[in-house]
N, C-alpha and C positions, 0 to 999 in steps of 0.2 A: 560762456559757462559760468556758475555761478561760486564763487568761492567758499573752499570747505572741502568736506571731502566727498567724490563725486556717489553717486547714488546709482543701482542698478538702472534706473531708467536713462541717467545720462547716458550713460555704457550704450545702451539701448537705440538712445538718441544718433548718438555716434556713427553707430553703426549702421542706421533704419533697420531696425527689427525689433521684434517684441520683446517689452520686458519679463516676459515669461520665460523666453529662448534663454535668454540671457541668466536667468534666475537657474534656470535647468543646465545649461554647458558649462558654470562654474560650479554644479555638483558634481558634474561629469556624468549627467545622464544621458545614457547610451540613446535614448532617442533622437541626440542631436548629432549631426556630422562629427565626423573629426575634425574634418576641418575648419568648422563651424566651430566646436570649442575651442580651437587654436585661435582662431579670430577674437572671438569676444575673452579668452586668457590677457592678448596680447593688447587688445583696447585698452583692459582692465587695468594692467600695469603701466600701460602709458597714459592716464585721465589719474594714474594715482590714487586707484581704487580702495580702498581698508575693510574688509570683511570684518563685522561685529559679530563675536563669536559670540555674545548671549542672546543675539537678537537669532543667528543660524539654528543653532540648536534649541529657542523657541519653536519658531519655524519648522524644524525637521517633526520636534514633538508633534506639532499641528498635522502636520502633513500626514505620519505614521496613526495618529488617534482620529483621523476623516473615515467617516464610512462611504463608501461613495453611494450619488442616486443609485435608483432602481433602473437596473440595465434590460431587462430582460429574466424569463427562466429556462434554466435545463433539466435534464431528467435524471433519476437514478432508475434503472429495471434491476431487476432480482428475481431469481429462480426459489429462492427462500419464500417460505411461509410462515409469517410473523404467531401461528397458532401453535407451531410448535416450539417447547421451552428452547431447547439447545437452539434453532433457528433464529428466535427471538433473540436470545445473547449474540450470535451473530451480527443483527440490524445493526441491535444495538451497540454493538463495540465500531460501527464506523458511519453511521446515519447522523446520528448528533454531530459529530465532527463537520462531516461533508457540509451540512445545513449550515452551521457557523462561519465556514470558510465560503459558502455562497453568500452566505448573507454579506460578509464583508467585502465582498466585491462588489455588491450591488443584484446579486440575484435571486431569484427563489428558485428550491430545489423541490421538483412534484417527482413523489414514489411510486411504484408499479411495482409489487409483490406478484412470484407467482408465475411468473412468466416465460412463456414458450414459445418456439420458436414460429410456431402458426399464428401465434399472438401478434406476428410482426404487423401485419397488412394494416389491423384496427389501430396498433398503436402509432402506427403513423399518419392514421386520419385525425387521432390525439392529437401526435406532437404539429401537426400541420394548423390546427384548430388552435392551440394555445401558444402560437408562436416558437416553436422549440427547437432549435438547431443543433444542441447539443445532448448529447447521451451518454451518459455512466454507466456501465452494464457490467456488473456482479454477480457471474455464471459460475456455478461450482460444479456441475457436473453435466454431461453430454453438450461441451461447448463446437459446435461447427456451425459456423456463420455465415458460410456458405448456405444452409438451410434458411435463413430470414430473409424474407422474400419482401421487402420493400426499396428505397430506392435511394442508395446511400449517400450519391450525391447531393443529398439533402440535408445530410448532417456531421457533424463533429464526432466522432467514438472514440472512446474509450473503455477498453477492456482491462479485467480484473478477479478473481478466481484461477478455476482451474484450466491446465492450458489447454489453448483451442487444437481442434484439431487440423487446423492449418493456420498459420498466423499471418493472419489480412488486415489486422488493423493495431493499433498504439496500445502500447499493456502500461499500467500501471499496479506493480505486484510488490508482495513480500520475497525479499530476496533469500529462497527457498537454499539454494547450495549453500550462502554461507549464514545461513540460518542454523542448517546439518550440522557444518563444521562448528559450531560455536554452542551445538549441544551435547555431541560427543566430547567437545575440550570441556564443558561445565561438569560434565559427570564423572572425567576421571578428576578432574581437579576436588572432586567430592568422594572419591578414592573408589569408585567404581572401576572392576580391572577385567571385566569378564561380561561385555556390554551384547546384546542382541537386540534382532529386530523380529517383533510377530506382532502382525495384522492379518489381516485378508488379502488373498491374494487382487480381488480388484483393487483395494483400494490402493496395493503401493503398483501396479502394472498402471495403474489409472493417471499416478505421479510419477510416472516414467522409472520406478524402483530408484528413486532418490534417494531413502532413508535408505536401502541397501546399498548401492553407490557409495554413498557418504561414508556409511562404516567400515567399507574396505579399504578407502581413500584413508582415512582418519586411521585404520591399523598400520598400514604401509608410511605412513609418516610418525607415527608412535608402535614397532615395532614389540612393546613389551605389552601391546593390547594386543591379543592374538585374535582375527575376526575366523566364522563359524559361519555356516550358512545359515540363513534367515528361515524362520519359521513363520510360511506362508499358506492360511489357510485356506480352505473355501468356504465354510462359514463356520462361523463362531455360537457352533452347540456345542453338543455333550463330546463330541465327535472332535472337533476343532481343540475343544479343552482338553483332550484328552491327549490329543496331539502336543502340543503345549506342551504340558503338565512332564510328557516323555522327554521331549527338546531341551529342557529346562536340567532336566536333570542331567540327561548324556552331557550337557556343554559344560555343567557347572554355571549357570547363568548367572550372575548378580545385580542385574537390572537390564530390565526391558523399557525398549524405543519402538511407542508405535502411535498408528495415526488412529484405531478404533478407540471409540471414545467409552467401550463396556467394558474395556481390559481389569480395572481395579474387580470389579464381581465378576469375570471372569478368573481370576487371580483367587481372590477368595474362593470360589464353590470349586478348587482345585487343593486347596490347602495352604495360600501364599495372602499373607497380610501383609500391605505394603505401607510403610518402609521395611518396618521390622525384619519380614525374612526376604523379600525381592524389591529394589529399586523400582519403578515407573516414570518414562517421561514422557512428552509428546510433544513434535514436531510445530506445533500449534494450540496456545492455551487461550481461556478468555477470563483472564482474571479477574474480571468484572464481572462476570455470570455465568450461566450456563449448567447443567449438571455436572460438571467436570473443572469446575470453578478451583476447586482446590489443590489441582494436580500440579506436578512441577514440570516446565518445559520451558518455550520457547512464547515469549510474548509478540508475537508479530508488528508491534507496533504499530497498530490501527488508525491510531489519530492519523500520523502521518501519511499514510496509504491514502488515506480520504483527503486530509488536504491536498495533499501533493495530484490525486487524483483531478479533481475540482480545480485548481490553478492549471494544470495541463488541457484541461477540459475547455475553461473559458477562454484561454489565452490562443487555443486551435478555434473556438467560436469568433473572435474576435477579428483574427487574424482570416478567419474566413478558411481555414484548412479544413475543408469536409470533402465527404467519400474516401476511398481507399486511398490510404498513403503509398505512391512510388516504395518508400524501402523505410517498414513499419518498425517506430521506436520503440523500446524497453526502457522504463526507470524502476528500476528496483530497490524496493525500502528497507533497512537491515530490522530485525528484531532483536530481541534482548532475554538474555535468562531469567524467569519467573521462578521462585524458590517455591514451591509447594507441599504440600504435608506427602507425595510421594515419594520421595528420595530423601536422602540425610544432609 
């Protein structure tokens, strides 16, 4: 060997194996054995190895700023319609993301707006035509996957939206329960003391009565917030508002928690401008767009949803984990308080 001090490929030499192995077990990447990094650790310190710490953290820089080749593409489906505004905020609070986190893996991401569950058959002679093993699917409402009728062992899924009505495959979500808890603590901590929930009755039956859940939960561990039953309507006319308008008053309300997104003009053509005389939050904002852009709630934290999305995505394509999973994962995203011109 050559005097001086020894170089990853002597290490390498040593050993017979590559100096790439070797470059990889003394970062400690899990792709190698353990026992494997034990081995080329223990060369390392017997050859009298010296790790050049400006030359490593070159290196890492290099390594973390590589976009890699083009792998392949996956799909995103959605039930959303890019023609409507509020939908459109939708895309768009997780499309851009998704795209940039494919990109940097090395993929492209092709869209399908629109889409139903009859859709399946065609969209499979798609993803079959463009090579596409993996699938992102963005269902917000009448999710049963049991109803797509093509041929799963063909692909990687991942679900995201609202829940299915059986869960057959990998969710990647906003972590809805402690999303709740973390909007009920925002708003007393903004000295709201007199908190309710009115929406529509599908819409919270449709969320399993979450935000209802949550606000009993959330008085029973803050006892000096007294919870009231939830004002659930069936639809949001003159009728509903009027409803409302009664609830409000018997409870003494000071800020309403709801998922319909017409609450602030329904609040108004009742006599309530919000902030001034009633609080308003919602379980889900898009402070990026939307009609509802300015409301205060709960930012779901979209980027990540989509990356996190997209990296579980490619790494079950990779890995080659398609069709039903034996016993279907959850990762769920936390979101974060959005301060909006509804509440104080």
């Amino acid at each position: 060997m050559k005097s001086g001090n020894p170089t990853l490929r002597d290490i390498a030499s040593h050993l017979d194996i590559h100096v790439a192995t070797v470059s990889r077990a003394l970062r400690g990447d899990m792709r190698i054995s353990e026992d494997l990094r034990t081995q080329v650790k223990k060369a390392a310190d017997k050859l009298g190895y010296k790790r050049d710490a400006k030359l490593a953290e070159l290196m890492k820089h290099l390594r973390s700023s590589k976009q890699r080749s083009f792998q392949g593409t996956v799909a995103w489906i959605t039930n959303l319609d890019p023609a409507d505004p509020d939908m459109k905020a939708m895309i768009q609070q997780f499309l851009p993301h998704a795209e940039k986190r494919a990109a940097a893996l090395g993929y492209k991401l092709d869209t399908f707006f629109q889409v139903k569950p009859e859709d399946a058959p065609s969209l499979a002679r798609i993803f079959r035509a463009r090579s596409i093993h993996g699938v992102w699917a963005s269902i917000f409402w009448e999710v049963d996957y049991d109803a797509w009728k093509w041929d799963w062992k063909k692909f990687a899924f991942i679900h995201h939206g609202a829940e299915p009505k059986r869960r057959i495959v990998d969710v990647v979500d906003a972590d809805d329960r402690q999303n709740i808890q973390h909007l009920y603590e925002s708003l007393a901590a903004r000295g709201y003391r007199r908190i309710g929930v009115a929406t529509t009755h599908q819409l919270e039956s449709g969320a399993l009565f979450e935000l209802t859940a949550g606000r009993t939960r959330f008085a029973m561990q803050n006892p000096t917030h007294p919870v009231f039953e939830p004002c659930l309507v069936n639809d949001l006319d003159s009728g509903g508002a009027a409803k409302i308008a009664k609830w409000i008053k018997k409870h003494n309300v000071d800020c309403i928690v709801s998922r319909w997104r017409g609450m602030t003009d329904l609040l108004k053509s009742i006599g309530y401008n919000t902030p001034k005389d009633i609080g308003l939050a919602y379980v889900a904002v898009r402070p990026d767009g939307g009609t509802q852009h300015h409301a205060s709630g709960i930012d779901v934290n979209a980027a990540m949803i989509a990356s996190t999305a997209i990296d579980t995505l490619i790494a079950a394509v990779e890995h080659r984990r398609f069709g039903f999973p034996a016993l279907p994962r959850q990762t769920l995203v936390p979101g974060r308080w959005h301060q909006g011109d509804t509440t104080q």
